[in-house]
C-alpha positions as a Markdown table, in Angstrom:
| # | Residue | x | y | z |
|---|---|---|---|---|
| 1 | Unk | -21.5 | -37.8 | 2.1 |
| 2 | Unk | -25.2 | -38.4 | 3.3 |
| 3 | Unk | -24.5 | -42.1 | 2.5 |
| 4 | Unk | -21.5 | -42.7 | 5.2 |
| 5 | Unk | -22.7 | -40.1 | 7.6 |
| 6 | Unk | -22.6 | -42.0 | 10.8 |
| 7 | Unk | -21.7 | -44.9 | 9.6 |
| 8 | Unk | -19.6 | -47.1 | 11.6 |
| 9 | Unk | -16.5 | -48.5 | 9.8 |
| 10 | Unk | -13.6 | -51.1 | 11.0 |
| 11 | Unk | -10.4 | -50.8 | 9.4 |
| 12 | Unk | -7.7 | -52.9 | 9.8 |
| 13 | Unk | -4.4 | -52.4 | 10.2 |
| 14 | Unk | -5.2 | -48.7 | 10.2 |
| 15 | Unk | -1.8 | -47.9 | 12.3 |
| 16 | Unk | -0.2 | -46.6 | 9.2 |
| 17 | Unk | 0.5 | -46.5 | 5.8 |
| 18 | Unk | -2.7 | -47.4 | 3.6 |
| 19 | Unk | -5.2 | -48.4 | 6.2 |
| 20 | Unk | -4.3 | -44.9 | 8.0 |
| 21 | Unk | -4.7 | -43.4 | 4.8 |
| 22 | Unk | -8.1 | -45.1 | 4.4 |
| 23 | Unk | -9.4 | -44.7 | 8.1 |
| 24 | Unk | -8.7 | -40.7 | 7.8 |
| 25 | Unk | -10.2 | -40.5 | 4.6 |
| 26 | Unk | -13.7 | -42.2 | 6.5 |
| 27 | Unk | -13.6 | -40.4 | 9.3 |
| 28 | Unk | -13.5 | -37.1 | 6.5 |
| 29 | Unk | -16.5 | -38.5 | 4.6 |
| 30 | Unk | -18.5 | -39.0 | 8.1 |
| 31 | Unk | -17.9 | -41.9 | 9.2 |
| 32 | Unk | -17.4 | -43.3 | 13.3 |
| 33 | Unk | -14.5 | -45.2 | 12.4 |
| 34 | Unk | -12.8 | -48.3 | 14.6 |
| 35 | Unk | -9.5 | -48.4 | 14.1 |
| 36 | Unk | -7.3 | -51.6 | 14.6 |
| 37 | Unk | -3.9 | -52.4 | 14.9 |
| 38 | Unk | -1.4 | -55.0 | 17.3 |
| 39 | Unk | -1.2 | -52.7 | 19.8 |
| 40 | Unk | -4.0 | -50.2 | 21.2 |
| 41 | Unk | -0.8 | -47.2 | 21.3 |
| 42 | Unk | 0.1 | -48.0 | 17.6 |
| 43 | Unk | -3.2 | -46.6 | 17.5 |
| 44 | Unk | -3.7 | -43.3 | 18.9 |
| 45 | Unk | -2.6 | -41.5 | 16.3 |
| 46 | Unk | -5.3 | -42.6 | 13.7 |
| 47 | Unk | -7.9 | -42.2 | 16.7 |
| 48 | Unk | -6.3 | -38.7 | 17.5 |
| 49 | Unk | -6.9 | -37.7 | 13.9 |
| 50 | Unk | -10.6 | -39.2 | 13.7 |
| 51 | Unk | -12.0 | -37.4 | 16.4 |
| 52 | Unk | -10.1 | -34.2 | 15.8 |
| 53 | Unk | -12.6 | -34.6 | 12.8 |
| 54 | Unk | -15.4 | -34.6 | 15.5 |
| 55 | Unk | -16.3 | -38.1 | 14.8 |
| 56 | Unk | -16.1 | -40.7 | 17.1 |
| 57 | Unk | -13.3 | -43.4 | 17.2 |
| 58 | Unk | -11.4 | -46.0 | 19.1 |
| 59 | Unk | -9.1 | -48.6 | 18.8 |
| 60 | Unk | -9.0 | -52.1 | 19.3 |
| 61 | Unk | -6.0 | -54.4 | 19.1 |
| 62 | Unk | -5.6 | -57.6 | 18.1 |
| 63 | Unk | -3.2 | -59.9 | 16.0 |
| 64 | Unk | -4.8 | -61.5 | 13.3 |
| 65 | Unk | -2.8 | -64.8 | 12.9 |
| 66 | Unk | -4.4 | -65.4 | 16.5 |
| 67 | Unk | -8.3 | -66.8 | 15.8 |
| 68 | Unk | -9.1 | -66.1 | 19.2 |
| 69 | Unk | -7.7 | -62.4 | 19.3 |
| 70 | Unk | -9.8 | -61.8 | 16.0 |
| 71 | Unk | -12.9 | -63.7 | 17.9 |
| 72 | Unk | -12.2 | -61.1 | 20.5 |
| 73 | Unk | -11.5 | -57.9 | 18.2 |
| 74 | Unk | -15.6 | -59.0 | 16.6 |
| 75 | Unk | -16.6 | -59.3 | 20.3 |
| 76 | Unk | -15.9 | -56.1 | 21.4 |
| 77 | Unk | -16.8 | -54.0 | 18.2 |
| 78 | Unk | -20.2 | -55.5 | 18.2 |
| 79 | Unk | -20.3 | -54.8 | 22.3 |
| 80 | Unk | -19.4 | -51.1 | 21.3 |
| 81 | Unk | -21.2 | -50.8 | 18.3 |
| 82 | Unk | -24.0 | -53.7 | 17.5 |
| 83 | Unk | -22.0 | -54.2 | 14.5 |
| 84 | Unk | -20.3 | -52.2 | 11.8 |
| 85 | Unk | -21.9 | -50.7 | 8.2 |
| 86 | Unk | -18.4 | -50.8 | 6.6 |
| 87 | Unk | -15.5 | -53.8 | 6.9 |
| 88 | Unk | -12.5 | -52.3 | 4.9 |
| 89 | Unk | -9.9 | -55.6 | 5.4 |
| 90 | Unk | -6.8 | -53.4 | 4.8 |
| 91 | Unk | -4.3 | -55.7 | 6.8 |
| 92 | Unk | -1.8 | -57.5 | 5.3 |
| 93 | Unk | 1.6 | -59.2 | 5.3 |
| 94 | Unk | 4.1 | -60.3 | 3.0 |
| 95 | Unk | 5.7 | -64.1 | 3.8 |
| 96 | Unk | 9.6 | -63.8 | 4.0 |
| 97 | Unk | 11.6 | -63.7 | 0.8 |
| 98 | Unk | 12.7 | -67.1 | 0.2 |
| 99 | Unk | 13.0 | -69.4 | -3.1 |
| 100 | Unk | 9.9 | -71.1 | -3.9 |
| 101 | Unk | 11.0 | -74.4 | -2.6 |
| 102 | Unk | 12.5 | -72.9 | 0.7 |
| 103 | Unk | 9.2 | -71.8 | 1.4 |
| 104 | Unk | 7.9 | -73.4 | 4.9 |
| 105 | Unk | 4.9 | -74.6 | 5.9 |
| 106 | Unk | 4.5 | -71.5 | 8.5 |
| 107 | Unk | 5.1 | -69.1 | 5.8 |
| 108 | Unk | 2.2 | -70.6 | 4.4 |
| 109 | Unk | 0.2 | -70.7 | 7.5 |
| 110 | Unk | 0.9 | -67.1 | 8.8 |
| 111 | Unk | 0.4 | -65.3 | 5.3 |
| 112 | Unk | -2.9 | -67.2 | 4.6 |
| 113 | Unk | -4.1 | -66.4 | 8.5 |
| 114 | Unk | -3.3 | -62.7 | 8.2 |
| 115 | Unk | -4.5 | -62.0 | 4.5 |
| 116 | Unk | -7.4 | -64.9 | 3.7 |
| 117 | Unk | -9.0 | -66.2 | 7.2 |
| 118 | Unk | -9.4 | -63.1 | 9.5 |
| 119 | Unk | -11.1 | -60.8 | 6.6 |
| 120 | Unk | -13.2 | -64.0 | 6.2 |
| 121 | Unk | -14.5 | -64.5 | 10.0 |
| 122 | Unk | -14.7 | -60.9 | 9.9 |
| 123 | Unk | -17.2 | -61.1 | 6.9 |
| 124 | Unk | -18.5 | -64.0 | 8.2 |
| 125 | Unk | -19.6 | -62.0 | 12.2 |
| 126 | Unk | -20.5 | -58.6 | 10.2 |
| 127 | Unk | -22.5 | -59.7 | 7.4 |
| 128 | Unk | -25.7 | -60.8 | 9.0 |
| 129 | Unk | -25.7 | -57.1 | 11.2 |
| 130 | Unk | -25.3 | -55.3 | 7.3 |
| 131 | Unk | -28.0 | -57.6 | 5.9 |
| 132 | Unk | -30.4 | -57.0 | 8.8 |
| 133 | Unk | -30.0 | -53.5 | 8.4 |
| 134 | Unk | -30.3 | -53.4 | 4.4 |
| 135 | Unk | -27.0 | -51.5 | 4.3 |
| 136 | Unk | -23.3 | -52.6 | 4.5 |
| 137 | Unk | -20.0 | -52.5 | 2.3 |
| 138 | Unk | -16.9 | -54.7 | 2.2 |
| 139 | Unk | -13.7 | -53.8 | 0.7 |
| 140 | Unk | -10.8 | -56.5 | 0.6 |
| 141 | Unk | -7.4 | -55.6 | -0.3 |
| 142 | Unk | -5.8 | -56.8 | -2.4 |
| 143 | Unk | -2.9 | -56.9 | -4.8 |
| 144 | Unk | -1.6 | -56.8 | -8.4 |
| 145 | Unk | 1.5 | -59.2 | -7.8 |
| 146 | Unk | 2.6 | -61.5 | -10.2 |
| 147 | Unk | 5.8 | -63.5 | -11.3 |
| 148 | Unk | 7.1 | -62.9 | -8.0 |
| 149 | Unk | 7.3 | -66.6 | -6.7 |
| 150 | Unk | 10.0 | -65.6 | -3.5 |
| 151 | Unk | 6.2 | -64.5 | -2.6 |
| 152 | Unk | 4.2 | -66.9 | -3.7 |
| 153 | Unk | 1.8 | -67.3 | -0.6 |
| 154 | Unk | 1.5 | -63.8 | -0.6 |
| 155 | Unk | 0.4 | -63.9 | -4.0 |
| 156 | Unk | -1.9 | -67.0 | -3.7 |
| 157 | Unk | -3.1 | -65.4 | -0.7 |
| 158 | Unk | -4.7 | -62.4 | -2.3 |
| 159 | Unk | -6.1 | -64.4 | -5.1 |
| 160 | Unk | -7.8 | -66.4 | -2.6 |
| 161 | Unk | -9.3 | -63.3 | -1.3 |
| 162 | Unk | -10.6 | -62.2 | -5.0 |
| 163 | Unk | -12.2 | -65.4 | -4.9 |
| 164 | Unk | -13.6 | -65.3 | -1.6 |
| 165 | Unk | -14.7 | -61.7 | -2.4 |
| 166 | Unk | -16.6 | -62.9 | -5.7 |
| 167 | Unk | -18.2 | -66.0 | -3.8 |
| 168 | Unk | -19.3 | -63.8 | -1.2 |
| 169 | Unk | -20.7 | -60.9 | -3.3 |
| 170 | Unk | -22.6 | -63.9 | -5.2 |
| 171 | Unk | -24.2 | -64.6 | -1.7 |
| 172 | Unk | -25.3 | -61.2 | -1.0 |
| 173 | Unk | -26.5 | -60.3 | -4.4 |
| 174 | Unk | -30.2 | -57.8 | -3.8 |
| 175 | Unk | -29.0 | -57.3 | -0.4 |
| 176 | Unk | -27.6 | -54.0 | -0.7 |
| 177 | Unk | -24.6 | -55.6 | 1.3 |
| 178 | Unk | -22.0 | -54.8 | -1.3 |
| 179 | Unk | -18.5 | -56.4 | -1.3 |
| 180 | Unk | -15.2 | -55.7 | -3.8 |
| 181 | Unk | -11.9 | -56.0 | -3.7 |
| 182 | Unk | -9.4 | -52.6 | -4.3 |
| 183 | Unk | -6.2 | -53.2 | -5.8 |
| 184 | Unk | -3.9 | -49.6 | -4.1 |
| 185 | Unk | -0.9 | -50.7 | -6.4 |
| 186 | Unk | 2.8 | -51.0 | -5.3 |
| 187 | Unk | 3.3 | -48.2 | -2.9 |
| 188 | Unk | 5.9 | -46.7 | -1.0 |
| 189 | Unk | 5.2 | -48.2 | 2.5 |
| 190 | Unk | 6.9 | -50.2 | 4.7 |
| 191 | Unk | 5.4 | -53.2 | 3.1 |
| 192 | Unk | 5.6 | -51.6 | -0.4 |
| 193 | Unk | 9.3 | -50.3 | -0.1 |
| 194 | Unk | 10.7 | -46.9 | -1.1 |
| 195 | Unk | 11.5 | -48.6 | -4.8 |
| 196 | Unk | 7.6 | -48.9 | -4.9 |
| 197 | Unk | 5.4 | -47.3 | -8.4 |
| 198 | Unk | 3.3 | -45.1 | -6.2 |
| 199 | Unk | 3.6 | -42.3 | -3.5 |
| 200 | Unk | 0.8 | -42.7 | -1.0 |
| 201 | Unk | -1.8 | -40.1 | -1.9 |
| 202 | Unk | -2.2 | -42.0 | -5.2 |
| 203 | Unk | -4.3 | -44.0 | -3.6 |
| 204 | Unk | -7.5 | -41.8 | -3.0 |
| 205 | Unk | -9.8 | -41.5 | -4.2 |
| 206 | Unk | -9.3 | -44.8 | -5.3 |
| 207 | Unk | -9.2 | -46.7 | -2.0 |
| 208 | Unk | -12.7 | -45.3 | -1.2 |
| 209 | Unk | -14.5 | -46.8 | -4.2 |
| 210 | Unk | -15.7 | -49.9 | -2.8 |
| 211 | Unk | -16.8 | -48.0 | 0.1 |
| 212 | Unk | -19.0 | -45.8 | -2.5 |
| 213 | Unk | -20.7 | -48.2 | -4.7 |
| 214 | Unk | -24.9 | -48.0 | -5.2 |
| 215 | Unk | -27.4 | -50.5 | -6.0 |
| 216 | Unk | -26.6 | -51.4 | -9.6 |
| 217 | Unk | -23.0 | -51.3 | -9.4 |
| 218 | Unk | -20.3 | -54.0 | -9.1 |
| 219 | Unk | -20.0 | -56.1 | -6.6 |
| 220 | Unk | -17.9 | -58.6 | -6.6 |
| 221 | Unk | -15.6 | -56.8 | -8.7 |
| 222 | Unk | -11.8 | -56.1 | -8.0 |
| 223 | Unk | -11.1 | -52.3 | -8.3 |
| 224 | Unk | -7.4 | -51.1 | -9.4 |
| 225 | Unk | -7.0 | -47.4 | -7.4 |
| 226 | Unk | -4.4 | -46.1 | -9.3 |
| 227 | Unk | -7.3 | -46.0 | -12.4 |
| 228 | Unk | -8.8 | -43.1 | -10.0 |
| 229 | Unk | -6.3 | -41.0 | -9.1 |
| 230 | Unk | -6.5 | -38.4 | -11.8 |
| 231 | Unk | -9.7 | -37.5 | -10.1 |
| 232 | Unk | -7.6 | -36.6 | -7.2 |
């Protein structure tokens, strides 16, 4: 607890499902928590819950396909906040279901936009603010698909953030700036589906390990929640 008391986090896409899951769970291990979604209402909830906790919280809005609404979501939490302690990239999408060679180059585009290149300016603004401080932890979700090629830039998407998350913890190695990437498993969500493995609370305490790792453990490591959740 000691560790994340007062800590500032930014979740994203913390509106609902498993990044609402996540940005309550913060706020409940003492945490100031930002919470983001496309719209500042689709917020109020999460925020609601946070400072009901007596921590403080707000919400910013932004789309993350849009590089200049991500430049403006880093803007303003480093205006509010001189810069986060904890970047949990929850926010994802899923390209339309199409056969592999029906597959457009905007399904490309927007998957890789939402799930690869915002979590990556968003490392790429925070990071220096965590190292200056000696403190920061990154976790990047992402996903056990496989043989599923009607989402293959889904899939390729969050292996390109596995990479990016081993590159970047090779960057940051003796910093103390620790970054891994958390696998939730296929759960019933609105992305996940009601035929999904996985009710929801399977995925704490899971979802909070890269956010709990100490000098000396992984980083750059992809975590599977589910192998946590008999400590529930």
């Amino acid at each position: 607890m000691s560790t994340l008391e007062q800590k500032w986090a930014l979740v994203t896409g913390a509106t609902r499902g498993i990044g609402k899951v996540i940005a309550e769970e913060l706020g409940r291990r003492g945490c100031n928590v930002i919470v983001h979604g496309r719209t500042a209402s689709a917020c109020a909830a999460t925020v609601d819950r946070i400072t009901a906790m007596g921590r403080e919280s707000f919400a910013i809005a932004a789309a993350l396909e849009d590089a200049a609404q991500v430049q403006q979501l880093i803007d303003t939490a480093m205006q509010r906040t001189g810069g986060v302690d904890i970047l949990y990239n929850n926010a994802g999408l899923q390209n339309a279901w199409r056969e592999i060679s029906d597959l457009t180059y905007e399904d490309w585009q927007h998957t890789f936009a939402v799930n690869v290149f915002a979590p990556a300016m968003l490392c790429a603004a925070f990071v220096p603010v965590m190292k200056s401080r000696g403190f920061g932890r990154i976790a990047n979700v992402s996903s056990g698909i496989q043989d599923c090629p009607q989402l293959s830039p889904y899939g390729a998407a969050k292996w390109a953030i596995d990479k990016y998350t081993a590159e970047l913890a090779a960057e940051l190695q003796g910093t103390n700036v620790m970054v891994n990437a958390i696998d939730p498993g296929w759960i019933k969500t609105d992305l996940g589906g009601p035929n999904a493995d996985h009710e929801i609370d399977t995925v704490l305490p899971g979802m909070m390990v890269p956010i709990l790792v100490q000098p000396g453990d992984p980083t750059g490591h992809k975590f599977r929640a589910q192998d946590f959740k008999h400590l529930k």
